[in-house]
DRENTI-214099 format. One record per atom (N, C-alpha, C): residue number from 0; y, x, z. Coordinates in pm, 1 decimal. Layout:
<atoms>
   seq         yy         xx         zz
   NUM          Y          X          Z
...
</atoms>
This chain:
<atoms>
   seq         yy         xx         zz
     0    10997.7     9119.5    11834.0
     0    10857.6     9095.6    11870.1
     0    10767.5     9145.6    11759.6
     1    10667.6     9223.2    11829.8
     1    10574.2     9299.2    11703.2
     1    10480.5     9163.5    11616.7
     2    10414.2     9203.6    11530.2
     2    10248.0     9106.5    11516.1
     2    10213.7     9049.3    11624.2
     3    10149.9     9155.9    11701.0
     3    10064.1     9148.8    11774.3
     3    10122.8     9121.8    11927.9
     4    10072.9     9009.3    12029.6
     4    10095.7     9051.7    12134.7
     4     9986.1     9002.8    12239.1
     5     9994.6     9079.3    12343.7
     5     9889.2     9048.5    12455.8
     5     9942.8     9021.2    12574.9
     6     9912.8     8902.6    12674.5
     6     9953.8     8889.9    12763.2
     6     9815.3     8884.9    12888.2
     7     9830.6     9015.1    12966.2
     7     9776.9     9039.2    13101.3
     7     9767.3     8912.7    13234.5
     8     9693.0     8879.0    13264.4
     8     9687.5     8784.9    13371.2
     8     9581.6     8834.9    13438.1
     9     9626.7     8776.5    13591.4
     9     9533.9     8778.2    13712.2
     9     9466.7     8688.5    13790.5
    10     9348.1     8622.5    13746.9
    10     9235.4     8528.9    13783.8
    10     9154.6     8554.8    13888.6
    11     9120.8     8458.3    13980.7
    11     9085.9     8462.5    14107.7
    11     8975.6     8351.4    14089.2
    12     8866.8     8438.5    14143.3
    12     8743.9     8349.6    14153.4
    12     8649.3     8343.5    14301.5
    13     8538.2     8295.1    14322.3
    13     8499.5     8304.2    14490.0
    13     8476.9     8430.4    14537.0
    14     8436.6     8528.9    14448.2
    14     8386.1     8661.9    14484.4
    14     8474.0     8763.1    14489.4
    15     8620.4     8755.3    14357.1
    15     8679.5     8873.1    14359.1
    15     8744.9     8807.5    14243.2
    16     8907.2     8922.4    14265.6
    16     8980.8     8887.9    14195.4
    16     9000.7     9007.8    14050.4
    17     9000.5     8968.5    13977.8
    17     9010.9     9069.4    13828.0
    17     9132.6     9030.5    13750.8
    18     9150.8     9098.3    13685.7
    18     9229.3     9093.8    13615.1
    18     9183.8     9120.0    13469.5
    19     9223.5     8989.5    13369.3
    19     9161.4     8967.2    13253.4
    19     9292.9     8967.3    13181.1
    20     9281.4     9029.0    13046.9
    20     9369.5     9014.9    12900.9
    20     9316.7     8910.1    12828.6
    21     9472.8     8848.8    12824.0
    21     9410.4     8729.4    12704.4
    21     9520.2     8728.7    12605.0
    22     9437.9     8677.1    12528.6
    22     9556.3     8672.3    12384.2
    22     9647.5     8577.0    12368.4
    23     9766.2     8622.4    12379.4
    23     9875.4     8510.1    12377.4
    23     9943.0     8549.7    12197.2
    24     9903.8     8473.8    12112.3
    24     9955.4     8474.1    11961.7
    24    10067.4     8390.7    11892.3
    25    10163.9     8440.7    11908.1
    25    10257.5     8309.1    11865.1
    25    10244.4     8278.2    11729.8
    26    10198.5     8145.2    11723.1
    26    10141.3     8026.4    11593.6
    26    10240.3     8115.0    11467.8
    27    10365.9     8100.2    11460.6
    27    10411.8     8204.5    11277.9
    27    10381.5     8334.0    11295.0
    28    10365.4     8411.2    11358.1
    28    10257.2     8545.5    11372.7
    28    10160.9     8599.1    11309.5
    29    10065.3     8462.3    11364.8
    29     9952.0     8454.0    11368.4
    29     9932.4     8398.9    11175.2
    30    10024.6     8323.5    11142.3
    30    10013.1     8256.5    11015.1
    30    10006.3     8359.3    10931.1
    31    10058.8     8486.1    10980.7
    31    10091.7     8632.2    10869.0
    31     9976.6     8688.7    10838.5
    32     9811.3     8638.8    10900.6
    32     9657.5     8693.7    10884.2
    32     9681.7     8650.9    10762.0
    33     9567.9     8742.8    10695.5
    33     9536.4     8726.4    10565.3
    33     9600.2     8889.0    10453.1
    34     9563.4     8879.2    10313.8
    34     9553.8     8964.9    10249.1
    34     9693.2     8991.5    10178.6
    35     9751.3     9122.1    10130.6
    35     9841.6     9093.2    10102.8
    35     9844.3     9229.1     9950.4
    36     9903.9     9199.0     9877.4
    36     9918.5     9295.2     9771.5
    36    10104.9     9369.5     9779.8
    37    10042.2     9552.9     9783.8
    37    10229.7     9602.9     9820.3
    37    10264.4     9579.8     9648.7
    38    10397.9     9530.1     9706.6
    38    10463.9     9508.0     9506.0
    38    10549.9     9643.2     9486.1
    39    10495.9     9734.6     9403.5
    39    10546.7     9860.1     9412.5
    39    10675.9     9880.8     9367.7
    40    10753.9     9756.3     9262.7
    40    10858.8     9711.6     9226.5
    40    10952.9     9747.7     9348.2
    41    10922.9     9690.0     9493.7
    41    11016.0     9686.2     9557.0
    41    10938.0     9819.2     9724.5
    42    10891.9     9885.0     9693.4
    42    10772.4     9962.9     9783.9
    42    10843.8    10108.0     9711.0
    43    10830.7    10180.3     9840.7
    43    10861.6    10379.9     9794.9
    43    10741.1    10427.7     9894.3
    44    10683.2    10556.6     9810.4
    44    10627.6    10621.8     9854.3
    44    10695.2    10765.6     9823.3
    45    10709.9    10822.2     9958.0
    45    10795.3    10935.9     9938.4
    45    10790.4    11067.5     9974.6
    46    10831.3    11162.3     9961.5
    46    10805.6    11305.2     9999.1
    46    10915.9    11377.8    10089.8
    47    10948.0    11485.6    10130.5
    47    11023.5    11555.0    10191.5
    47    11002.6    11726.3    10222.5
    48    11001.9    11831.1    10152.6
    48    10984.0    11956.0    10153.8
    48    11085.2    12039.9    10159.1
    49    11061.9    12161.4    10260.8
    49    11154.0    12247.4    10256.4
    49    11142.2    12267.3    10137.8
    50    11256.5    12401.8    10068.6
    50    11267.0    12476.9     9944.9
    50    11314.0    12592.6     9954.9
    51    11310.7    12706.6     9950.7
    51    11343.2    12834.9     9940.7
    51    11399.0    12848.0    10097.1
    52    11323.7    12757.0    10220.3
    52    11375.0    12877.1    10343.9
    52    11475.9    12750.5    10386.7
    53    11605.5    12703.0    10304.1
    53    11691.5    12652.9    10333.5
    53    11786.6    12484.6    10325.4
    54    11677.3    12443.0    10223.4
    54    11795.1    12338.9    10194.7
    54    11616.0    12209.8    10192.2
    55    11627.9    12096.4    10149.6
    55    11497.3    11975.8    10130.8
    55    11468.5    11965.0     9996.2
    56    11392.9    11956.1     9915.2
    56    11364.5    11855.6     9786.6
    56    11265.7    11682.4     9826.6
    57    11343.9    11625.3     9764.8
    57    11256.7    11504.0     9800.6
    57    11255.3    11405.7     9700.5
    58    11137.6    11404.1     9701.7
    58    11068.0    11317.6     9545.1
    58    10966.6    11181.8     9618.8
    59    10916.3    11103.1     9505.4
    59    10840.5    10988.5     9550.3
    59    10755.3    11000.0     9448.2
    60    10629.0    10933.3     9460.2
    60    10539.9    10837.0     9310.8
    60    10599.3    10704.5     9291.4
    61    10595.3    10695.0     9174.2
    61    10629.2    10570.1     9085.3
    61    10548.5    10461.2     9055.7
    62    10469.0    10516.2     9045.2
    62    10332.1    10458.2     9024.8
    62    10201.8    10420.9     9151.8
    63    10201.0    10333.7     9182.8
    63    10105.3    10304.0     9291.8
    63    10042.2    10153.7     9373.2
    64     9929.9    10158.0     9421.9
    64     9906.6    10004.1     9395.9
    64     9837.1     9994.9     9575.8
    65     9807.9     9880.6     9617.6
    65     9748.3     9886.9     9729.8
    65     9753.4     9773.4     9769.7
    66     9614.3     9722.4     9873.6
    66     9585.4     9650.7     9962.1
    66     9589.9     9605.5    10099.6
    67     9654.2     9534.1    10173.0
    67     9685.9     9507.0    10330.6
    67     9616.6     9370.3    10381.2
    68     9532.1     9432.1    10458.9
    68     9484.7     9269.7    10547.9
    68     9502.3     9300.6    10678.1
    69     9601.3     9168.5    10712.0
    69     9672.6     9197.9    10852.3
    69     9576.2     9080.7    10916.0
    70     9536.1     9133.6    10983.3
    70     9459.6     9010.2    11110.4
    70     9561.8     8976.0    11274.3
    71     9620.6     8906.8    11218.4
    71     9694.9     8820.5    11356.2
    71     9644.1     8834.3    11488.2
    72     9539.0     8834.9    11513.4
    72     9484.8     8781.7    11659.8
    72     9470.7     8951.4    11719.3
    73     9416.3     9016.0    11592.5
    73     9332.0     9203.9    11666.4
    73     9343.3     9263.7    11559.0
    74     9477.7     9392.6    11573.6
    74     9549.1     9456.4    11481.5
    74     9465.7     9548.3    11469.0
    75     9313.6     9560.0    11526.9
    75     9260.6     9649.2    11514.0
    75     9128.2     9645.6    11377.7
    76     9139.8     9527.3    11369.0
    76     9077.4     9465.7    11225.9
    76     9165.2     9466.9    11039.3
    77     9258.4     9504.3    11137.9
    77     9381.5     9531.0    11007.0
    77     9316.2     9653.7    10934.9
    78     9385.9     9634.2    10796.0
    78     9302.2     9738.1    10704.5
    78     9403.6     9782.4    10551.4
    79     9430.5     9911.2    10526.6
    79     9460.6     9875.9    10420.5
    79     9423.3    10033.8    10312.7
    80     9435.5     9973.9    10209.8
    80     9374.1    10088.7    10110.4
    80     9515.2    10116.1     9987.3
    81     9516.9    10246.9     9964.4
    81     9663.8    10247.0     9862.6
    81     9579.7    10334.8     9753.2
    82     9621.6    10359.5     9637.4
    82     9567.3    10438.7     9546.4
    82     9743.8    10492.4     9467.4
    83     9783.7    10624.4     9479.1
    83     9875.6    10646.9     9392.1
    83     9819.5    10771.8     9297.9
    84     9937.2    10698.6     9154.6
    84     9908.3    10828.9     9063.9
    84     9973.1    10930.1     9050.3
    85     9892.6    11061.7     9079.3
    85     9960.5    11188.9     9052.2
    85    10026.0    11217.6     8967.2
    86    10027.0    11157.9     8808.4
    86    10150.3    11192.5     8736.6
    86    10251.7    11106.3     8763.5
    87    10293.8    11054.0     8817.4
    87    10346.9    10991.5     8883.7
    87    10487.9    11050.9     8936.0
    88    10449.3    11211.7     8990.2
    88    10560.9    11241.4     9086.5
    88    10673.7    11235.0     9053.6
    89    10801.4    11226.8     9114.9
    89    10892.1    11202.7     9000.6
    89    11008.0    11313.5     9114.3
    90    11069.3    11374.6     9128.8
    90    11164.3    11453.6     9173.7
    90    11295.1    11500.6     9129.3
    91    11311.6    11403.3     9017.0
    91    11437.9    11459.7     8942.2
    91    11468.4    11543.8     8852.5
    92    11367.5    11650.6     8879.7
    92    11392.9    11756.9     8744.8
    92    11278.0    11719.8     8681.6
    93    11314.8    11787.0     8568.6
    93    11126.6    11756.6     8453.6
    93    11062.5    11854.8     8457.2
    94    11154.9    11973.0     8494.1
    94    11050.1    12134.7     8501.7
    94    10944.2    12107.0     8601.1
    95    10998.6    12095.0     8734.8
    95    10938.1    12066.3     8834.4
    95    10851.2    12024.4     8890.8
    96    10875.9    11877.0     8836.0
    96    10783.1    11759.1     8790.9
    96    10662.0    11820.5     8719.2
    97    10693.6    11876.7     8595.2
    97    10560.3    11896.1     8503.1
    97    10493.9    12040.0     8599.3
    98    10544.5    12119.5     8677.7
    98    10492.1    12223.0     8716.0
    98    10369.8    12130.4     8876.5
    99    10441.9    12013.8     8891.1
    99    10392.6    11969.9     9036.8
    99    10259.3    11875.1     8932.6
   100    10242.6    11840.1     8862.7
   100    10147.3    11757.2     8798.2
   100    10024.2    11905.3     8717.8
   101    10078.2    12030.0     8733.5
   101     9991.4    12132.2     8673.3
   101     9863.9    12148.2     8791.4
   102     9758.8    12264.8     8731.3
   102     9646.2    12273.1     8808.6
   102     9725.3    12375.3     8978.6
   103     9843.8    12436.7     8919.8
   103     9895.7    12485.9     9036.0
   103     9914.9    12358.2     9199.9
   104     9982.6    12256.1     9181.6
   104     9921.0    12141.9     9269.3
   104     9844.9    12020.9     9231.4
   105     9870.9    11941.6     9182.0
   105     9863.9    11851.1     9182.9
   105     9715.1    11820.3     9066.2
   106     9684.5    11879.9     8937.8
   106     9591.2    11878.2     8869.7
   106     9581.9    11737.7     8794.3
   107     9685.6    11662.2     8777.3
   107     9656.1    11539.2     8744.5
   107     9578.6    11489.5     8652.6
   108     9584.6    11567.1     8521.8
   108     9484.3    11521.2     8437.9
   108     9318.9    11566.2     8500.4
   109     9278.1    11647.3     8597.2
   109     9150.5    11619.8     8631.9
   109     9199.0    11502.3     8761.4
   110     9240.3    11519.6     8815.5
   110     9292.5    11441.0     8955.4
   110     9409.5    11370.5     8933.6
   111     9339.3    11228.2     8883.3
   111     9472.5    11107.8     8829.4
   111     9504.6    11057.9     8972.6
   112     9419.6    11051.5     9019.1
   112     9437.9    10933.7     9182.6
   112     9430.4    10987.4     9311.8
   113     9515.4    11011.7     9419.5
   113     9514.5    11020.4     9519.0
   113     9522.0    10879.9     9630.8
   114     9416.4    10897.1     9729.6
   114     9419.7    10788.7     9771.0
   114     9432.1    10787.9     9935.2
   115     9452.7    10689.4     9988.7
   115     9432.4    10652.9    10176.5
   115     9335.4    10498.0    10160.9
   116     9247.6    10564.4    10249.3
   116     9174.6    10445.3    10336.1
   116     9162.3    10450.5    10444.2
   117     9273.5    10296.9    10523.1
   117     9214.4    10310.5    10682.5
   117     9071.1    10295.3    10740.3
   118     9084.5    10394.8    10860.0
   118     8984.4    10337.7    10925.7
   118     8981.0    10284.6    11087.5
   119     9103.5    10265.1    11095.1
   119     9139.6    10177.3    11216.2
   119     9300.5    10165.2    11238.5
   120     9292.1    10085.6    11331.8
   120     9434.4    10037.4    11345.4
   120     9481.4     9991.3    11477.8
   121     9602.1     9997.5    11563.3
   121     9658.6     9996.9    11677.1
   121     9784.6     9967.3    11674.3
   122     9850.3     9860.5    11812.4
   122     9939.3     9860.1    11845.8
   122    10024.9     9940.1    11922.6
   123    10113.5    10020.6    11925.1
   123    10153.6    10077.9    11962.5
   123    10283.2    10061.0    12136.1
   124    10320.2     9903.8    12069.1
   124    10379.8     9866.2    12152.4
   124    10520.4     9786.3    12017.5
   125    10604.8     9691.2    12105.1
   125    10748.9     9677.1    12024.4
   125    10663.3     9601.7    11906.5
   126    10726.3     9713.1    11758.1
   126    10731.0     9663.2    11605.3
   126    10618.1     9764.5    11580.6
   127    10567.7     9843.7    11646.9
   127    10506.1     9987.9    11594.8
   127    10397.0     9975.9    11595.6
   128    10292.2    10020.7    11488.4
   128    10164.4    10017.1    11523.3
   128    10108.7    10161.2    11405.4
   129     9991.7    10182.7    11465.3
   129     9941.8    10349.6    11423.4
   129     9797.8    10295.1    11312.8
   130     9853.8    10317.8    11214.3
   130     9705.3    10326.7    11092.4
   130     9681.3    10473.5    11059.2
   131     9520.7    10497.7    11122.4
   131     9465.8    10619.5    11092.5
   131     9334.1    10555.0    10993.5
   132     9359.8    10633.5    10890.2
   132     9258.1    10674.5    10815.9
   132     9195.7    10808.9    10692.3
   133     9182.5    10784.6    10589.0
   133     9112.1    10887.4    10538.6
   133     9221.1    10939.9    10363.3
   134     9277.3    11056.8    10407.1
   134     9381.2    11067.1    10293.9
   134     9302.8    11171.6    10192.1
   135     9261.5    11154.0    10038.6
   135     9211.7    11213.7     9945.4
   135     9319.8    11254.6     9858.8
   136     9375.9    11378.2     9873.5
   136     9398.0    11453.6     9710.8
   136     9311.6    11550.9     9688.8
   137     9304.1    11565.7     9518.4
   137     9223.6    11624.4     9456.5
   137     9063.2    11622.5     9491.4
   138     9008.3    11692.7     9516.5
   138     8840.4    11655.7     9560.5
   138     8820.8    11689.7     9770.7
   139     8955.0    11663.4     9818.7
   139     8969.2    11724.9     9935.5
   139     9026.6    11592.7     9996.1
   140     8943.8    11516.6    10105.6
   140     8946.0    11431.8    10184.8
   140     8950.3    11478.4    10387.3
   141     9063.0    11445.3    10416.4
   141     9104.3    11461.0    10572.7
   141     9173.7    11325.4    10629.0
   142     9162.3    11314.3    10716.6
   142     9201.3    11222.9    10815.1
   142     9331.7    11240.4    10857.3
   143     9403.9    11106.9    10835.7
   143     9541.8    11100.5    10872.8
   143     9586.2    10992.7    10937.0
   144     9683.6    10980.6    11007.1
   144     9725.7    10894.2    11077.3
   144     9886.0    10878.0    11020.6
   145     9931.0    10744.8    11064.7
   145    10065.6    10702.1    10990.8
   145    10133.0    10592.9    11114.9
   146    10268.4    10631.2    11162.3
   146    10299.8    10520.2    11233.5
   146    10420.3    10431.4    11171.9
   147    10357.0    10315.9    11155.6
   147    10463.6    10213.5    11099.7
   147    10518.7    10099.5    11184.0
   148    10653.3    10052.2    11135.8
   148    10728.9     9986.9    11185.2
   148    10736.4     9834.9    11089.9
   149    10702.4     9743.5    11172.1
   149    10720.8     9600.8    11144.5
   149    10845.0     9568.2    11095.3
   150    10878.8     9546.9    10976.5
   150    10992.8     9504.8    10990.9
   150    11026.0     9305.6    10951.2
   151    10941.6     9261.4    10979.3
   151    10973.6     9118.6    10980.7
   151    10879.7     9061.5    10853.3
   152    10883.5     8930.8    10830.2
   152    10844.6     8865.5    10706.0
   152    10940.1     8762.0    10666.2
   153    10947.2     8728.8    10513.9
   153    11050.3     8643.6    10488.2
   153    10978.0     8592.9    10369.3
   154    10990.9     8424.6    10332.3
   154    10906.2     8409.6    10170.9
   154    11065.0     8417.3    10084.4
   155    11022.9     8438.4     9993.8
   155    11156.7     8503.8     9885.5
   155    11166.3     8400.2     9814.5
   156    11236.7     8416.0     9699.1
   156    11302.8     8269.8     9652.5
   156    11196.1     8235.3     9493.0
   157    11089.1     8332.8     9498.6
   157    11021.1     8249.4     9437.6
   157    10859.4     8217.2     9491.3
   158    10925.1     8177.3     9648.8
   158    10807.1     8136.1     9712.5
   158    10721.3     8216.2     9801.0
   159    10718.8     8347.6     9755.4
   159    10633.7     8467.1     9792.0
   159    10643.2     8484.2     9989.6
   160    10530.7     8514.1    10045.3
   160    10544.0     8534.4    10169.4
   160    10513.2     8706.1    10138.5
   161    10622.0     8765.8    10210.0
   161    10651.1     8896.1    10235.4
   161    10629.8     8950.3    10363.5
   162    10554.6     9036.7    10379.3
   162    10592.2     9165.5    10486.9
   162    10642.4     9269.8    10453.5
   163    10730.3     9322.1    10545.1
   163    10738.4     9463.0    10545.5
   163    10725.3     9567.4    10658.0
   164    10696.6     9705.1    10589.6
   164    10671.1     9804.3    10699.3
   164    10722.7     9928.5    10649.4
   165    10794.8    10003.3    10734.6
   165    10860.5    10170.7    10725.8
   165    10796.6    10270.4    10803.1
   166    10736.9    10374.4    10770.8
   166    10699.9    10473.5    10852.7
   166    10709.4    10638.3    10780.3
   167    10629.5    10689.1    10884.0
   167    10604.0    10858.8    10813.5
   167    10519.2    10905.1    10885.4
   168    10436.5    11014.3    10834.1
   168    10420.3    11084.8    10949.9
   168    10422.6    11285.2    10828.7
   169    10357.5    11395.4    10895.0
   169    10393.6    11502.1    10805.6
   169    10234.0    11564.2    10826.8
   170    10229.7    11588.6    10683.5
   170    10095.9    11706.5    10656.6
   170    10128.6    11870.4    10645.9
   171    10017.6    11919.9    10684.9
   171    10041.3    12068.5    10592.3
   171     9954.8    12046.2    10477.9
   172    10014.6    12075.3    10396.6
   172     9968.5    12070.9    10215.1
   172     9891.2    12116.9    10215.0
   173     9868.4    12263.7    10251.3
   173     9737.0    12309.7    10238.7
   173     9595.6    12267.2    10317.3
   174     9614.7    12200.1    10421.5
   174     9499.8    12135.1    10407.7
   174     9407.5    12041.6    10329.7
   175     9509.2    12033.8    10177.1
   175     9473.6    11948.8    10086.2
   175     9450.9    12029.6     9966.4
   176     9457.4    12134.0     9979.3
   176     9430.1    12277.0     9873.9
   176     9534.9    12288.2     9839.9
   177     9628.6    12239.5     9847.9
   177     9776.2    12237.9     9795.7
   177     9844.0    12342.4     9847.8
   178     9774.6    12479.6     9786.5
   178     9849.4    12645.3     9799.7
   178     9923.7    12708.2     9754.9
   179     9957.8    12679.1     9686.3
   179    10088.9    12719.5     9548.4
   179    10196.4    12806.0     9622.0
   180    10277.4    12887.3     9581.8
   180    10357.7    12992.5     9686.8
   180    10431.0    13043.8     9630.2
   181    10533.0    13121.7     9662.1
   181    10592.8    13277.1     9566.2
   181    10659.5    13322.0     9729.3
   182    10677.2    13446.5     9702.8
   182    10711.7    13495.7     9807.5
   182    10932.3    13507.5     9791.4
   183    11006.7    13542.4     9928.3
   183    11094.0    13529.7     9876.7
   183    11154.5    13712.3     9909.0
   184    11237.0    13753.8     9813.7
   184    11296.6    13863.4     9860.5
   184    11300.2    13915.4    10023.7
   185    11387.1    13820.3    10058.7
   185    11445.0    13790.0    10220.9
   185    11352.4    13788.0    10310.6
   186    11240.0    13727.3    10251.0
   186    11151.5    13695.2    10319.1
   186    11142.5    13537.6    10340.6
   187    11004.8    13461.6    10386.8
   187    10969.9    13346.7    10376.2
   187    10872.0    13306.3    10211.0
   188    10894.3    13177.7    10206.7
   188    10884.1    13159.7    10052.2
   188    10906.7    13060.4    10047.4
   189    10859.4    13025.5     9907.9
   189    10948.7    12913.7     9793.9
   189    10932.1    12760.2     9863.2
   190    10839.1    12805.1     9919.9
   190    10792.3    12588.5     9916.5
   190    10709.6    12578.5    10080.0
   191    10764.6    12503.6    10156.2
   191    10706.2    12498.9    10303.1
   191    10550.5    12411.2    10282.9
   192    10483.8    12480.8    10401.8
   192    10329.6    12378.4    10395.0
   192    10363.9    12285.2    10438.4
   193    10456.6    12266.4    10517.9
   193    10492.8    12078.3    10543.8
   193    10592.6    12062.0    10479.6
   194    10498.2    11897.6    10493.4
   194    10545.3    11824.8    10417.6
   194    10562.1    11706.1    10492.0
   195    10690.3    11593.9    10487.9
   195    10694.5    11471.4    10521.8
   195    10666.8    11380.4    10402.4
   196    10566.3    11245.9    10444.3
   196    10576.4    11151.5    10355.3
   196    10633.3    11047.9    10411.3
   197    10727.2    10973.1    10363.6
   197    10735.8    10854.6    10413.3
   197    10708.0    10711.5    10331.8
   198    10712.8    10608.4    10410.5
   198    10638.5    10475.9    10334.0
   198    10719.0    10407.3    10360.2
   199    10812.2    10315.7    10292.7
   199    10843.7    10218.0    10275.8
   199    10824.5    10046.3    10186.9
   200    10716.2     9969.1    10261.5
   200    10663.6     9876.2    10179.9
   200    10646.4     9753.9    10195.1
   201    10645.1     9647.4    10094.0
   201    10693.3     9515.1    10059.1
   201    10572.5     9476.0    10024.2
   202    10539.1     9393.5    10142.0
   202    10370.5     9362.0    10027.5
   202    10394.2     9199.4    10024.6
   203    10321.3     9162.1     9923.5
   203    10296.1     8923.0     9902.1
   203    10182.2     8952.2     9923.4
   204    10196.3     8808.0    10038.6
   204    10072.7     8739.4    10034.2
   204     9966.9     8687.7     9952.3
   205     9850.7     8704.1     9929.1
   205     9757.5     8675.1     9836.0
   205     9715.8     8540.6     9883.2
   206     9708.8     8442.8     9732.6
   206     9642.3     8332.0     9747.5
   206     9494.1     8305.5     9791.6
</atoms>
């Protein structure tokens, strides 16, 4: 059972019969409203790129902080804001790394923070629900959408009330100025414009 659910009924009055939605909220559901902080300790934010034509590289940030307010009753009041840091990226190699934090992508020392702010929110149906909002790297802001998956709440053993949620969805980089290239012998090149991100995150409830 998702957050959110709605139950359809059909009411009959002297004139005509309609059919009205009403909110059917089951009471621990509903208890999950309220604000929540992702604990990045246990939260990935992640990447997925072709590489030379043939094989994936896939890296995450390390570094990153964010806000969730889930409203129980109308998932459409749900909201959340993330801020990660570009030096941050972490991919395994250090060449790489320091070349992805240069003015070639990423620019971090002018551009420390890349960010998402929703600006709405939907059930999708099931566990699934769709947060579209506003994704900023570097001085270049576009609209994105993300579909995530409910995956339950549990309070942990030092009390903490937890949610979690898994999703993805994929950009082309360059709509974020993110042009960087080499061409390959064979043909193609070095680094695909898409890109998958995926989210995996653990947020506590705020007092």
């Amino acid at each position: 059972m998702g957050i959110f659910t709605r139950r359809t009924t059909n009411q009959d009055n002297a004139t005509t019969a309609a059919s009205v939605a009403t909110l059917d909220v089951d009471p621990a559901l509903a208890a999950l409203t309220g604000d929540y902080a992702i604990d990045a300790a246990h939260s990935s934010i992640g990447f997925t790129v072709r590489h030379a034509m043939v094989t994936n590289v896939r890296g995450a940030f390390t570094e990153h902080e964010g806000l969730l307010h889930l409203d129980g009753a109308d998932p459409s009041r749900s909201t959340a804001t993330i801020e990660v840091k570009t030096a941050s990226v972490d991919t395994g190699i250090a060449d790489r790394d320091a070349h992805l934090r240069g003015a070639d992508f990423f620019d971090a020392e002018t551009f420390p923070l890349m960010s998402f702010r929703s600006t709405g929110a939907a059930a999708l149906g099931g566990d699934t629900y769709r947060v579209t909002g506003d994704l900023t790297i570097k001085d270049v802001t576009r609209p994105l959408s993300i579909d995530l998956e409910f995956n339950g709440s549990a309070t942990d053993v030092y009390g903490n009330q937890r949610v979690g949620f898994e999703g993805s969805t994929q950009i082309l980089r360059s709509d974020w100025g993110l042009t960087w290239n080499a061409a390959l012998e064979a043909g193609g090149v070095m680094v695909s414009d898409k890109v998958k991100l995926t989210f995996d995150v653990s947020a506590v409830k705020q007092a």
